[in-house]
C-alpha positions as CSV (number, residue, x, y, z in Angstrom):
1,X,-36.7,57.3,88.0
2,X,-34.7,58.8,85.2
3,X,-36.4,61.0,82.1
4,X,-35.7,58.5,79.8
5,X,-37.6,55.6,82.3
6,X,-40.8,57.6,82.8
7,X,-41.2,58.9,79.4
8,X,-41.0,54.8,78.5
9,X,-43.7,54.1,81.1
10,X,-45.9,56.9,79.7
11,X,-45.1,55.1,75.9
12,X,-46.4,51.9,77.3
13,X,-49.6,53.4,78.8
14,X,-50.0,55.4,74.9
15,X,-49.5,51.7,73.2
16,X,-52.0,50.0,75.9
17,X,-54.0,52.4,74.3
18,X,-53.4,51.6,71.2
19,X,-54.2,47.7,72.2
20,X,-57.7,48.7,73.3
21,X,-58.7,50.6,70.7
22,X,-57.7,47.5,68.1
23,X,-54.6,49.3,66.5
24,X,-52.1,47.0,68.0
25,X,-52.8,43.3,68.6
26,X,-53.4,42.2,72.2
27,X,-50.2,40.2,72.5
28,X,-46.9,41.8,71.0
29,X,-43.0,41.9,72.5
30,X,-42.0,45.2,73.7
31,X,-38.5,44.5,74.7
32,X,-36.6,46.5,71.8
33,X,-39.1,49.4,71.8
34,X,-36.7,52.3,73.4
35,X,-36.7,56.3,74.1
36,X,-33.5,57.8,73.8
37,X,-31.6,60.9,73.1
38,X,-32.0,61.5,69.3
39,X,-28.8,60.7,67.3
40,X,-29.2,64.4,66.4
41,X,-29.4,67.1,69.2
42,X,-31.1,69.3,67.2
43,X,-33.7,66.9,65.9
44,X,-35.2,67.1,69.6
45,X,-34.9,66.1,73.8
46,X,-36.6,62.2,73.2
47,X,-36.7,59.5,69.9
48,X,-38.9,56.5,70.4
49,X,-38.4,53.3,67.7
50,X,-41.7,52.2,68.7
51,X,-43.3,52.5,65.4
52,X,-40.2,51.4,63.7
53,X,-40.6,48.1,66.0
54,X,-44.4,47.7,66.4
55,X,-45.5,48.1,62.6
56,X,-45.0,44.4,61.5
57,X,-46.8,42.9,64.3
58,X,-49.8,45.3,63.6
59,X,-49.7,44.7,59.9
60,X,-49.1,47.9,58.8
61,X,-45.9,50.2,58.0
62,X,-44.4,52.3,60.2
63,X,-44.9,56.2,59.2
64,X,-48.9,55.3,59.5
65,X,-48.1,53.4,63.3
66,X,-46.2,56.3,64.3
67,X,-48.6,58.8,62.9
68,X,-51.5,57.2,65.0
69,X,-49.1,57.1,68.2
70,X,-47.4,60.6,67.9
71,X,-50.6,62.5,68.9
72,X,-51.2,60.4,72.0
73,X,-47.4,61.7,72.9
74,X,-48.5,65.2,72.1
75,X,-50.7,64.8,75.0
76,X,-48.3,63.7,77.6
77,X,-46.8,66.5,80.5
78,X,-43.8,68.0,79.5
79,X,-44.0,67.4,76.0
80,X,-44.2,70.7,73.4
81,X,-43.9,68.8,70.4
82,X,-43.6,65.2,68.4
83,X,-42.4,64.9,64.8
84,X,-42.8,61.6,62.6
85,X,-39.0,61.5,61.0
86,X,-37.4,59.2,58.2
87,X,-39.0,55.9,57.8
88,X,-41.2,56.0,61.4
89,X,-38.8,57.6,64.2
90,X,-40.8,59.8,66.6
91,X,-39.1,62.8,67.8
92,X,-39.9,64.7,71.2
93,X,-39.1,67.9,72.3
94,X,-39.8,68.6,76.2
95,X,-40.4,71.8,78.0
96,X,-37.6,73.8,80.0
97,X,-39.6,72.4,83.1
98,X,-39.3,69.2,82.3
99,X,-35.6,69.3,82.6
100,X,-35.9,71.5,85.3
101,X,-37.3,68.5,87.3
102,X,-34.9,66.2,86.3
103,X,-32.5,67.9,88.1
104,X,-34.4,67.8,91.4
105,X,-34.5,64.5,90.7
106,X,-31.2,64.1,90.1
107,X,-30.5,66.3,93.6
108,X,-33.6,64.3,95.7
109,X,-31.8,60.8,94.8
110,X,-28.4,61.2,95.0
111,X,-26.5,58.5,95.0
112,X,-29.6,56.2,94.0
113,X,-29.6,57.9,90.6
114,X,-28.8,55.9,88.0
115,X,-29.2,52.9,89.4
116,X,-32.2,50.8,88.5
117,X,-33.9,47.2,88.4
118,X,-33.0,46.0,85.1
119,X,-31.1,43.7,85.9
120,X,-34.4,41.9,88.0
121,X,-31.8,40.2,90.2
122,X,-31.0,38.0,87.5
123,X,-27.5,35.9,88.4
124,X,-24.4,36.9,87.2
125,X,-21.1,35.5,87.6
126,X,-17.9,37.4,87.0
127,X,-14.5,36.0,86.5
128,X,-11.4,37.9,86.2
129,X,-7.9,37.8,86.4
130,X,-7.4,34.2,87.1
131,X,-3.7,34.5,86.7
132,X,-1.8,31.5,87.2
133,X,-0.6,31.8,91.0
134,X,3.1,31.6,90.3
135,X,4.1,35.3,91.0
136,X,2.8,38.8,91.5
137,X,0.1,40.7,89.4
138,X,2.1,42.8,86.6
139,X,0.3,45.1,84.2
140,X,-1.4,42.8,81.7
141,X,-3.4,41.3,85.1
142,X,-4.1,44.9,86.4
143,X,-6.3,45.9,83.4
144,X,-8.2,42.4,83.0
145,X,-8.8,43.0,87.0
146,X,-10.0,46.4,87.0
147,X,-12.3,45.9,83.8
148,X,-13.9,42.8,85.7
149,X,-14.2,44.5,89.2
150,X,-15.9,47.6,87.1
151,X,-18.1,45.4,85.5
152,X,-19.4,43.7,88.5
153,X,-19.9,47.4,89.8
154,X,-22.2,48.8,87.1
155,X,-24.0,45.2,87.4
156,X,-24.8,46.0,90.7
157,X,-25.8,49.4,90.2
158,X,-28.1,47.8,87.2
159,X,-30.2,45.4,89.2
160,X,-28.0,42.2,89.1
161,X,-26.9,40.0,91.6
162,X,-23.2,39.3,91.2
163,X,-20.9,37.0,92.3
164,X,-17.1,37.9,91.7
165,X,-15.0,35.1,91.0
166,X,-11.1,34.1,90.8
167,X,-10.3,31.0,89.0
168,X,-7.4,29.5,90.9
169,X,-5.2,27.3,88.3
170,X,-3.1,25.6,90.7
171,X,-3.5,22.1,88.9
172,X,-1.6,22.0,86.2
173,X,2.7,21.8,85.4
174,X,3.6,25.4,86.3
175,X,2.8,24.7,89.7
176,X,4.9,21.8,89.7
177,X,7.5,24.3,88.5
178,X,6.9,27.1,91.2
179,X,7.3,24.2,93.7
180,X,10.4,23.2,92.0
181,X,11.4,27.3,92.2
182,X,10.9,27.5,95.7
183,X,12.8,24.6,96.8
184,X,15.8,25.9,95.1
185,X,15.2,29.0,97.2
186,X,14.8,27.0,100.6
187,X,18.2,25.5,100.2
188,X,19.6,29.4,99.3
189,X,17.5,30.2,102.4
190,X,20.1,27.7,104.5
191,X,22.7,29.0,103.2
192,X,23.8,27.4,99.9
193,X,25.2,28.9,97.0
194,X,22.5,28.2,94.4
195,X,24.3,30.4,91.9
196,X,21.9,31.7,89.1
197,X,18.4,30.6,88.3
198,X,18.0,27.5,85.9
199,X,16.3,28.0,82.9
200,X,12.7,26.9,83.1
201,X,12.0,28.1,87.0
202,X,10.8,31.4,88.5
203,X,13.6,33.7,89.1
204,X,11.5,36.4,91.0
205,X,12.7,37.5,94.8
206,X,9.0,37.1,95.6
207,X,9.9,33.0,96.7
208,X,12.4,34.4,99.4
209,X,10.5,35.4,102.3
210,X,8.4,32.3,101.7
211,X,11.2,30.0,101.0
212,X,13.1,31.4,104.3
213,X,9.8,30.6,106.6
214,X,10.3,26.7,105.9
215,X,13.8,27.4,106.1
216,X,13.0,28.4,109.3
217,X,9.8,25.4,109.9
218,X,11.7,22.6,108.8
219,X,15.8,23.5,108.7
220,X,17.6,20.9,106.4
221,X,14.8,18.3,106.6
222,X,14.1,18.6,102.6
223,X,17.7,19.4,101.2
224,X,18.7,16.1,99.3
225,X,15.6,14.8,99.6
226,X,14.3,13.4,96.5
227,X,11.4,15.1,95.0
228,X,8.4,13.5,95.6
229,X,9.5,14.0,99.4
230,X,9.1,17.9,99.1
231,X,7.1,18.4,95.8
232,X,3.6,18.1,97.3
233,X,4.6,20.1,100.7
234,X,6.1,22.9,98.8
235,X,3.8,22.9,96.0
236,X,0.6,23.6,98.7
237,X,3.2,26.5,100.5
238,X,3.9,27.6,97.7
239,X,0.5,28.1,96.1
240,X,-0.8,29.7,99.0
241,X,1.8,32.1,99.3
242,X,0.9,33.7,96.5
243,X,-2.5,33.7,96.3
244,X,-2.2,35.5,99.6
245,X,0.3,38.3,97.3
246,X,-2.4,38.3,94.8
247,X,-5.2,39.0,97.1
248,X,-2.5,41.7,99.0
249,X,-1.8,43.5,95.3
250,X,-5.7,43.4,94.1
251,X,-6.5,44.7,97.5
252,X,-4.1,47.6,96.5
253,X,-6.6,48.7,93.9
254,X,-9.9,48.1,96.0
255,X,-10.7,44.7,94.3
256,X,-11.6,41.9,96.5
257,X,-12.9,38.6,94.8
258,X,-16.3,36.6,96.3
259,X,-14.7,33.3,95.8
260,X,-11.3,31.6,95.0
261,X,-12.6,28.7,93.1
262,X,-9.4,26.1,92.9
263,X,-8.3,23.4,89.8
264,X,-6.8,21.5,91.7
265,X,-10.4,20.7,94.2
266,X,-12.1,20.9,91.5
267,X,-10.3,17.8,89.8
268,X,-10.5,15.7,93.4
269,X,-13.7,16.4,94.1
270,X,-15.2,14.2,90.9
271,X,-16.4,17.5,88.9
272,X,-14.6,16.4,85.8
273,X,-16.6,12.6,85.7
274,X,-19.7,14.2,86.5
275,X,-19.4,16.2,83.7
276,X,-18.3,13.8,81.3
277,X,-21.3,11.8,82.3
278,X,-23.6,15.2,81.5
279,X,-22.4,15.6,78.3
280,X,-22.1,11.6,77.4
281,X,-26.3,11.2,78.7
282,X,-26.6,13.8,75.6
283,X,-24.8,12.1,72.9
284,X,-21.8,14.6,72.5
285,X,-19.2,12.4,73.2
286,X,-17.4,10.2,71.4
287,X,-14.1,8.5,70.4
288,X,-12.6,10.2,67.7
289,X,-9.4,11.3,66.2
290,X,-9.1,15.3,65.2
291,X,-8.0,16.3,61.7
292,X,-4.6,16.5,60.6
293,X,-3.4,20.0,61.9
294,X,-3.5,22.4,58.8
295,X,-0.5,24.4,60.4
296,X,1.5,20.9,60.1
297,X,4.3,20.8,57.2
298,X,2.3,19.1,54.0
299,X,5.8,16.5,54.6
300,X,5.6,16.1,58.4
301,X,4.7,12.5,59.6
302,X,2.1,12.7,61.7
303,X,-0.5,10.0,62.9
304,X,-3.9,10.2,63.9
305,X,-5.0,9.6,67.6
306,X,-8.0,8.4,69.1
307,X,-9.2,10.2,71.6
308,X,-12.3,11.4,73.7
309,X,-13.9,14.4,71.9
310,X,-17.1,16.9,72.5
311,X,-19.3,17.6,69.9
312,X,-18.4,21.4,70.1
313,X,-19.5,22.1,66.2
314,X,-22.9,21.4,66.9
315,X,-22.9,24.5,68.8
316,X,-20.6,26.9,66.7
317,X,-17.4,25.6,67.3
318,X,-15.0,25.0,64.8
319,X,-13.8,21.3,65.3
320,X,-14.5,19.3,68.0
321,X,-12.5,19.1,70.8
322,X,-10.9,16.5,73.1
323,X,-11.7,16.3,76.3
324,X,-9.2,13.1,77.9
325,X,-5.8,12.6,76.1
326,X,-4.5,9.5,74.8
327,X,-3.0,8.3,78.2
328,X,-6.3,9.1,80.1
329,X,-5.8,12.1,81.7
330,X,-7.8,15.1,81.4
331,X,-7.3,17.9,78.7
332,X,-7.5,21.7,80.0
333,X,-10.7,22.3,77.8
334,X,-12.2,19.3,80.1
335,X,-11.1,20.5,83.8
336,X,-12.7,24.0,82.0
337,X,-16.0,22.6,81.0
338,X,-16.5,20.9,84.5
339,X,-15.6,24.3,86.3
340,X,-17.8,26.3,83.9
341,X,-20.7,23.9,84.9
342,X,-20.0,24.5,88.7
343,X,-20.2,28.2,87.7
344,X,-23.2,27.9,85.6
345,X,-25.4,26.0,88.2
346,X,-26.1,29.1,90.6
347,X,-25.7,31.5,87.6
348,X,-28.1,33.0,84.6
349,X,-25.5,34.4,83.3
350,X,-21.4,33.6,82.9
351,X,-18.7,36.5,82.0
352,X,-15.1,35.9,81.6
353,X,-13.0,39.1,81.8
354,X,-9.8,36.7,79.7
355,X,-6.3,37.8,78.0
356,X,-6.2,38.5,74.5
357,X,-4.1,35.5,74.0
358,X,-6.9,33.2,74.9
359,X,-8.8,34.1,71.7
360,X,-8.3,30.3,70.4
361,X,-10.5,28.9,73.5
362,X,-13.5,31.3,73.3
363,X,-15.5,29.1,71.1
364,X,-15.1,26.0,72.5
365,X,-15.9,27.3,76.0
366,X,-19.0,29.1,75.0
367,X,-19.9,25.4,73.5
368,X,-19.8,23.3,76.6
369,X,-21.5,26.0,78.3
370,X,-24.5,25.7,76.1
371,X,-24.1,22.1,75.6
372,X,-24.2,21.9,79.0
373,X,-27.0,24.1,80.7
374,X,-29.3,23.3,77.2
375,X,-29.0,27.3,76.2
376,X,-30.5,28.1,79.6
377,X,-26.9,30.1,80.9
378,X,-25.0,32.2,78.4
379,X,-21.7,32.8,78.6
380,X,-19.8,36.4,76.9
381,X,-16.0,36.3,77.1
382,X,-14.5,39.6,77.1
383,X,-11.1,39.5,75.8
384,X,-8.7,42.3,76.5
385,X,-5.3,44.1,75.5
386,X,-2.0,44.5,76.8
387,X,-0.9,47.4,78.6
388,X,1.9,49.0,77.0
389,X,4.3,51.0,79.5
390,X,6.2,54.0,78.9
391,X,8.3,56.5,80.9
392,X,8.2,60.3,79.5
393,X,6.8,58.5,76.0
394,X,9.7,56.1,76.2
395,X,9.1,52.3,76.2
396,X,9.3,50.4,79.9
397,X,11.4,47.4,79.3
398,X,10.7,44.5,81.0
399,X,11.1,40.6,80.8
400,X,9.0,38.5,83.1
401,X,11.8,34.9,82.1
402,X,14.9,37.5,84.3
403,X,12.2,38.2,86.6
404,X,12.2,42.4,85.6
405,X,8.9,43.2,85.2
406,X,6.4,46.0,86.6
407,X,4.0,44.7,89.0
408,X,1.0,46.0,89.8
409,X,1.9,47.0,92.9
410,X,4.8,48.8,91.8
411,X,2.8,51.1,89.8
412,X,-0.1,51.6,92.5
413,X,2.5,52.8,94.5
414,X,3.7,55.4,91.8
415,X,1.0,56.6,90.8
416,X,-2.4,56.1,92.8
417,X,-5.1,53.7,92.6
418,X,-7.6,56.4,91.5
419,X,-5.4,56.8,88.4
420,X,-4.6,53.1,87.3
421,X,-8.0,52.2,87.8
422,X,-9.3,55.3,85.7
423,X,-6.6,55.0,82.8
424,X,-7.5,51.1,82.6
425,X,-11.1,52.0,81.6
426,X,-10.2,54.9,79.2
427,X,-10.0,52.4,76.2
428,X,-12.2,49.8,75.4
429,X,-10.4,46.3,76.6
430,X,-9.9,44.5,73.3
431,X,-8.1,48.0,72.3
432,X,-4.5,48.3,73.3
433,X,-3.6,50.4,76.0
434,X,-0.6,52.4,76.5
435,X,0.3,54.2,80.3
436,X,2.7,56.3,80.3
437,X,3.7,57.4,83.9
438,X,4.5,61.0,83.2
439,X,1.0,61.8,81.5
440,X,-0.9,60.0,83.5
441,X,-0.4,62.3,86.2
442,X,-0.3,65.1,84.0
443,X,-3.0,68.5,85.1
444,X,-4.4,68.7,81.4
445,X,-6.9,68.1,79.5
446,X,-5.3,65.3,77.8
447,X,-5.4,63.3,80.7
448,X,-9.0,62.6,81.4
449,X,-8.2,61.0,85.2
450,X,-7.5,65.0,85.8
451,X,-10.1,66.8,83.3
452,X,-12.8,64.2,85.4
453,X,-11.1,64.8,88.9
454,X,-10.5,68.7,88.0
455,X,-14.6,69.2,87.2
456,X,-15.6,67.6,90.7
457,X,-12.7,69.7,92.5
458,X,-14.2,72.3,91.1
459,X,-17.9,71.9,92.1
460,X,-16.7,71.7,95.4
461,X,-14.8,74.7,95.5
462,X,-17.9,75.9,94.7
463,X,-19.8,74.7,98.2
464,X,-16.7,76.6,99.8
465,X,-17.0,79.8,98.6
466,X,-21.1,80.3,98.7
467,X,-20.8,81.9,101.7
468,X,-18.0,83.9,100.6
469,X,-20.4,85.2,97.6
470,X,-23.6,85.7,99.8
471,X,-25.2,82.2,98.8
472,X,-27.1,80.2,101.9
473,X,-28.1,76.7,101.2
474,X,-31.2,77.3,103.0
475,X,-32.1,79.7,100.2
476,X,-35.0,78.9,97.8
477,X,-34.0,77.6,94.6
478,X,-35.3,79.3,91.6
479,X,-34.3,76.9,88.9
480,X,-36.3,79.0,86.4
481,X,-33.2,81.5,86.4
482,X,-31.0,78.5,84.4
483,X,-30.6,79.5,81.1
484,X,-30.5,77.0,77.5
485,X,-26.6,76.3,78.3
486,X,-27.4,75.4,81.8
487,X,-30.1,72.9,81.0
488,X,-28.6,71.6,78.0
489,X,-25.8,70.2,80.1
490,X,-29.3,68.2,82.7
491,X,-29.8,66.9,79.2
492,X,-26.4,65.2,79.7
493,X,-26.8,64.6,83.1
494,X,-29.8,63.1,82.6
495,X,-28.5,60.5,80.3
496,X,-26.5,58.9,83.3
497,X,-28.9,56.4,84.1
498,X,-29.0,55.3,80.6
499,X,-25.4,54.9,80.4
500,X,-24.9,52.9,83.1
501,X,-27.9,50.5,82.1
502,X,-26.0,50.1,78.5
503,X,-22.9,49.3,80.0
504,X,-24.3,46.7,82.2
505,X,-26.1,44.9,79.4
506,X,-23.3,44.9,77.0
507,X,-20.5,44.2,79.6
508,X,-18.7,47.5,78.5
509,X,-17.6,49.4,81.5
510,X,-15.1,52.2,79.7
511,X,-18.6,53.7,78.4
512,X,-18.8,55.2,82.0
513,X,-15.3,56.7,81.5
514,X,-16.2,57.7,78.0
515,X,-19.6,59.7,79.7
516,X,-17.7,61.0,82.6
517,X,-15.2,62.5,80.1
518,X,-18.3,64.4,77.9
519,X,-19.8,65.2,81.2
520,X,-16.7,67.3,82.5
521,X,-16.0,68.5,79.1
522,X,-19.0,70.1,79.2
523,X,-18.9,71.6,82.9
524,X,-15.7,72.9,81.8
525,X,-17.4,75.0,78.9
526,X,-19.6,76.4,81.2
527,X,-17.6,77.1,83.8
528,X,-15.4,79.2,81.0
529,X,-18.5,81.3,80.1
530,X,-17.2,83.5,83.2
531,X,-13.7,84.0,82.4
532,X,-14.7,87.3,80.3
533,X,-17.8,88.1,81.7
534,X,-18.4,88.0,85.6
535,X,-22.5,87.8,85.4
536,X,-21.7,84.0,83.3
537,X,-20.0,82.7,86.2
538,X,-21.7,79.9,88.3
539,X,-20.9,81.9,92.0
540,X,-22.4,85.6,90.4
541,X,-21.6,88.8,93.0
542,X,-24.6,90.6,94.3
543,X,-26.7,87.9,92.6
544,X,-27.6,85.0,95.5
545,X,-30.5,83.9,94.0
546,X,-28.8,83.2,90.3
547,X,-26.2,82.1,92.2
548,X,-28.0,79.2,94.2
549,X,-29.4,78.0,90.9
550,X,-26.3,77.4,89.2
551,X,-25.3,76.0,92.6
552,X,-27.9,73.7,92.4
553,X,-27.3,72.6,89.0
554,X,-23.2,72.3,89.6
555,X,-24.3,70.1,92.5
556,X,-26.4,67.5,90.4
557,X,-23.4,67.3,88.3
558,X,-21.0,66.8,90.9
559,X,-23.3,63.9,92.5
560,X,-23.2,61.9,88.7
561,X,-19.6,62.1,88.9
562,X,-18.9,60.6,92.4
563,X,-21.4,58.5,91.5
564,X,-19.8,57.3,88.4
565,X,-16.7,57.3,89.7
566,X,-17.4,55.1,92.2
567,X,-18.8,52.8,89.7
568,X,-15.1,53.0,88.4
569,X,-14.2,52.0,92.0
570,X,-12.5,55.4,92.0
571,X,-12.8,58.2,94.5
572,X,-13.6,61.7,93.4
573,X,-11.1,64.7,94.6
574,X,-12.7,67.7,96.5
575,X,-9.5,70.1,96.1
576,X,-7.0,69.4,93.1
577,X,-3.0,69.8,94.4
């Protein structure tokens, strides 16, 4: 258990106090009480909003709640001081030792620190990078897939059970078109001259190999065939060929998806009907026509249609939407509330990791969801940037219509998966993101995949030479030798667990890339104490027993950067080359 979590159990046992003694009411919500790092270091160690929170339920204001709370905190181990700030903040200020035991803690449980039950093994369902299964993964996918498969990570570590999920949209036209694609292919594959790609199909070399195994299957039984003799065959070959290359190219970068959840099953198997019938038992359907567009020229003809439409703007939508077109057949947004439902029914919670350029859906989406579970699943639709490319700071172009684009694989290969998956998370994912190849593997501290790496290299150079410099591991551990520079970076250490917890709840995982970055920042500074004075340094000659405490410490922080780095689903570097 973390500082921050016990000092909040030893606040709830002060306002259970408080409760029996009559100056809180017996039945109040303490969900947004909190203790947390002050905003202001110097201010003090712990801040607690309890009084800010608390003094409306006990029908008083909050300077005279906190001034009846702070002297129960005064009272607590560890704790040296409490000020009343402002308008009713509580500031603490903890004893050396206290942070001295934080780092045993931190050291006694290792990989288990910062992980936590907050989550209470609620349901959560993750989907990312869904891309349409007509080609390999290129940039834009890579980031949506490492944010959602970082997510899903840090849910984990917070208490959640998680189910990691790849909408399959192999139902709609562009399959029909990939189908079409590899046909052309399979008759190239035998030997004709197809000369160049026709506008409107898939030019990519990624239908050969699969267009020369049914060459090979089936020889010339589908050349001059009419279509719907092939369209169905290829479409299914086709389809599963690259969903295999997807799974291939996430695997690349260490994802790998629960489930596969298909459009196409989905649509056979009912799920559309069913939920038409949901949503029509609750009055939200009707037939309707939508407003004239407002984009449409003021001298356009246009004519309204009747159509099948949700009530989506009783739930914060702005229009309603259709849900079957005009000739009877489904809409997108309808196939997408039925899959949404299929998600929601073994789920608490929903989260899309989506492309920026689904912005125009989110609303909608989130409607049926809540139209359809009554408000009981929620559903938070993370919406993120392009990657921009760049070679020595010069623009990568590419054009996905000739077929010339990056894949992901492409740059795993360059570069590392440690380093793609770090640089994706370096930005927050509705921010665009520009990876340049050259400073990505850069050694300097511009390029925080090395400043992070380069900190944990270092603590382990450390472990090598302690023998060199006298140091046994079997030595006692005199953590009382650590100076106000030492502890003051446990103080940062120590708000790991925090960090994690607030990334989980608000679906943010770059804040563990943002923390790792201050975290090795600040080991850095103290490792630089020694470069002009030899006593400052963490390995100290003639010294074992300072020496084996500032071992101790480096080793706590080395442990929070595997650890967050393997939230990252990146591995830490023992030697830098």
């Amino acid at each position: 258990m973390s500082i921050y979590a016990r000092y909040s159990a030893l606040l709830d046992g002060v306002l259970d106090d408080l409760q029996s003694s009559g100056d809180l009411p017996a039945d109040f919500n303490r969900r947004a009480v909190a203790v947390e790092p002050p905003r202001d270091a110097s201010h003090g160690d712990l801040a607690t909003n309890a009084a800010m929170v608390l003094a409306k339920p006990a029908g008083t204001n909050p300077r005279a709640l906190a001034a009846l709370i702070a002297p129960k905190l005064e009272a607590l181990p560890g704790v040296t001081a409490v000020e009343v700030a402002g308008p009713g903040f509580i500031n603490l200020r903890l004893s050396p030792d206290a942070w001295r035991n934080e780092l045993r803690t931190i050291l006694n449980e290792g990989e288990s620190y910062g992980t936590s039950n907050a989550g209470k093994a609620e349901r959560v369902n993750v989907e990312y990078v869904s891309a349409n299964p007509t080609g390999p993964l290129h940039m834009g996918h890579c980031r949506g897939a490492v944010v959602g498969d970082a997510l899903a990570r840090v849910l984990e570590a917070a208490g959640y059970r998680v189910t990691k999920e790849y909408y399959v949209n192999d139902a709609g036209g562009q399959v029909d078109t990939l189908a079409r694609s590899l046909h052309l292919r399979y008759r190239e594959a035998l030997g004709e001259d197809i000369g160049e790609i026709p506008e409107g199909l898939y030019p990519g070399d990624y239908l050969i190999p699969v267009a020369t195994a049914l060459a090979a299957e089936f020889g010339d039984q589908y050349v001059g065939q009419p279509e719907e003799a092939w369209l169905e065959t290829f479409r299914t070959r086709a389809v599963a060929a690259m969903i295999e290359l997807i799974r291939h190219d996430l695997g690349l970068l260490g994802i790998h998806h629960d489930k596969f959840a298909s459009e196409a099953e989905l649509q056979k198997s009912g799920a559309v009907e069913r939920t038409m019938e949901v949503l029509k038992a609750k009055g939200l359907v009707y037939q309707g026509a939508l407003e004239r567009p407002k984009s449409l020229d003021p001298h356009d003809e246009w004519e309204p249609v009747e159509l099948t439409l949700f009530r989506s703007t009783q739930f914060g939508d702005d229009q309603d939407r259709p849900m079957k077109k005009s000739d009877g057949s489904w809409t997108y947004f309808g196939a997408d509330a039925a899959y949404h439902l299929q998600k929601a029914e073994p789920a608490d919670h929903l989260v899309n990791i989506w492309g920026a350029d689904h912005a125009g859906t989110v609303k909608r989406v989130q409607a049926a969801v809540t139209a359809l579970t009554d408000g009981k699943v929620d559903l938070d639709v993370k919406l993120v940037q392009m990657v921009r490319l760049f070679r020595a700071g010069e623009p990568v172009k590419m054009s996905k219509r000739s077929g010339s684009f990056v894949t992901l694989a492409d740059v795993v290969r360059e570069v590392g998966k440690d380093v793609v998956r770090f640089m994706m998370l370096t930005k927050r994912a509705d921010t665009m993101l520009d990876f340049d190849f050259a400073k990505v593997v850069e050694a300097s501290k511009d390029n925080p995949v090395f400043y992070v790496q380069y900190a944990h290299a270092r603590i382990s150079s450390l472990k090598r030479k302690a023998a060199d410099a006298g140091v046994s591991f079997d030595d006692p551990v005199d953590l009382d030798l650590l100076d106000d520079e030492e502890l003051a970076l446990v103080k940062l250490a120590a708000q790991y667990p925090r960090t994690v917890e607030s990334a989980a709840t608000t679906h943010e995982p770059h804040r563990i890339a943002f923390y790792l970055y201050d975290l090795a920042a600040a080991f850095h500074a103290l490792w630089h104490r020694g470069n002009d004075d030899p006593n400052r340094r963490f390995l100290v000659e003639n010294n074992p027993q300072l020496s084996r405490a500032r071992l101790e410490l480096a080793l706590g922080i080395g442990q929070i950067i595997r650890s967050g780095l393997a939230l990252m689903g990146v591995a830490a570097t023992e030697e830098m080359r």
